[in-house]
Phi, psi and omega in degrees: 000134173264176209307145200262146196247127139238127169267122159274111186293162158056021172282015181270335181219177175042229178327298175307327172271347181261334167290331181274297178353263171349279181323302188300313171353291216266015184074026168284175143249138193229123140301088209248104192262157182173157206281335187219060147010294178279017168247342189272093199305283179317300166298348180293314227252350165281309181326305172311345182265341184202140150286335177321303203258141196246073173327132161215161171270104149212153164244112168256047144252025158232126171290335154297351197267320189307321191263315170323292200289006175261010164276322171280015171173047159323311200245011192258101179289142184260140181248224172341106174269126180224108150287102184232346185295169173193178165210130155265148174248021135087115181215121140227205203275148167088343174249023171283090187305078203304344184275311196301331172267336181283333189282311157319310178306277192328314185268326176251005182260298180279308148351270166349290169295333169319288201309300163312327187286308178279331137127187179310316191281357156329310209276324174294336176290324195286164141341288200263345165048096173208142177220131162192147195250157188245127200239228150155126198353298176314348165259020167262119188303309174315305171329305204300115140212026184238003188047187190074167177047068181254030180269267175317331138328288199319300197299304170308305154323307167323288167307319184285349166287286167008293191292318179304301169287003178261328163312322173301301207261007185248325206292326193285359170256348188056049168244161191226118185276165139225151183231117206244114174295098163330339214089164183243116185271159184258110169201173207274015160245302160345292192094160177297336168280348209286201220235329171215190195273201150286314145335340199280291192311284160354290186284341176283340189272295165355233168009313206245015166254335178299313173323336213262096158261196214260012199241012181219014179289144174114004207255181166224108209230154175252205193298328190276015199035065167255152172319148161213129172283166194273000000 
């Protein structure tokens, strides 16, 4: 096999920057995306460090910026796709923002799916055919037993039905979905409190998309690959 490509979203920081970290470890070539490039610092500074990763500029709350880049790398097979950009919004009742949730929507619902549609015929060039979204617990209905944070609850729920039907409509390509929790990580949406590091997170996720084939696809597993109802 020649060497395996992951494009990453949202790679300047938190998740995204510990998965392109990781991955060029591991020999990928990572396709590392983000809305300003010439601000990422951190991410600049990985690039300099490895030939592997390859900077490109999105904002995947645009669509046009979505389709320039499958144009910009038209003929490049993708073996693993990790849709990670996100936003958080701050909502509880009676504090629910209508712009701030159609903007949530846009970025953690739709996006995703933009992004996996243009593509797709990458993703069909690659080997390992993995498409995963980084999704998270607060987006199980089953889960909600504390209400609040209904921006974001709302926006995940949202992705994860995405992720369900695509599973449906991706299997007949032999790509294999995962819709995946991190965990609540110490990163700027995280917060300082949360319960483990980005290093935790990460290499357990690592580890639980190298496991993700087309005969174990479709599922919503967090980083240690426990079971999460939908």
């Amino acid at each position: 096999m020649t060497q395996p490509t992951v494009l990453v979203t949202g790679a300047n920081r938190g998740l995204g920057l510990k998965f392109t970290e990781l991955y060029a470890q591991k020999k990928f070539n990572v396709l590392a995306t983000c809305r300003a490039p010439q601000n990422a610092d951190r991410l600049l500074k990985l690039a300099e460090q490895s030939d592997l990763i390859t900077i490109y500029p999105l904002d995947v709350g645009i669509n046009e910026e979505i389709e320039d880049l499958s144009h910009k790398i038209k003929d490049v097979p993708i073996d693993i796709l990790i849709n990670n950009a996100g936003i958080w919004r701050s909502s509880s009742l009676g504090s629910a923002n209508r712009q701030a949730w159609l903007e949530s929507f846009a970025i953690n619902s739709i996006a995703p799916y933009e992004v996996i549609q243009a593509l797709l015929p990458n993703i069909k060039m690659g080997v390992l055919k993995k498409v995963v979204s980084i999704t998270s617990k607060m987006g199980s209905i089953d889960d909600n037993t504390s209400g609040g944070s209904y921006i974001y609850r709302s926006s995940k729920s949202a992705l994860n039905m995405v992720m369900r039907s695509l599973e449906n409509d991706l299997r007949s390509y032999d790509i294999a979905t995962l819709t995946l929790h991190p965990g609540w990580v110490q990163t700027d949406m995280g917060g300082m409190n949360a319960l483990i590091n980005d290093e935790q997170s990460v290499s357990g996720m690592i580890e639980v998309i190298d496991a993700l084939n087309i005969k174990n696809s479709g599922r919503f597993i967090d980083y240690a690959g426990k079971h999460i109802n939908w």
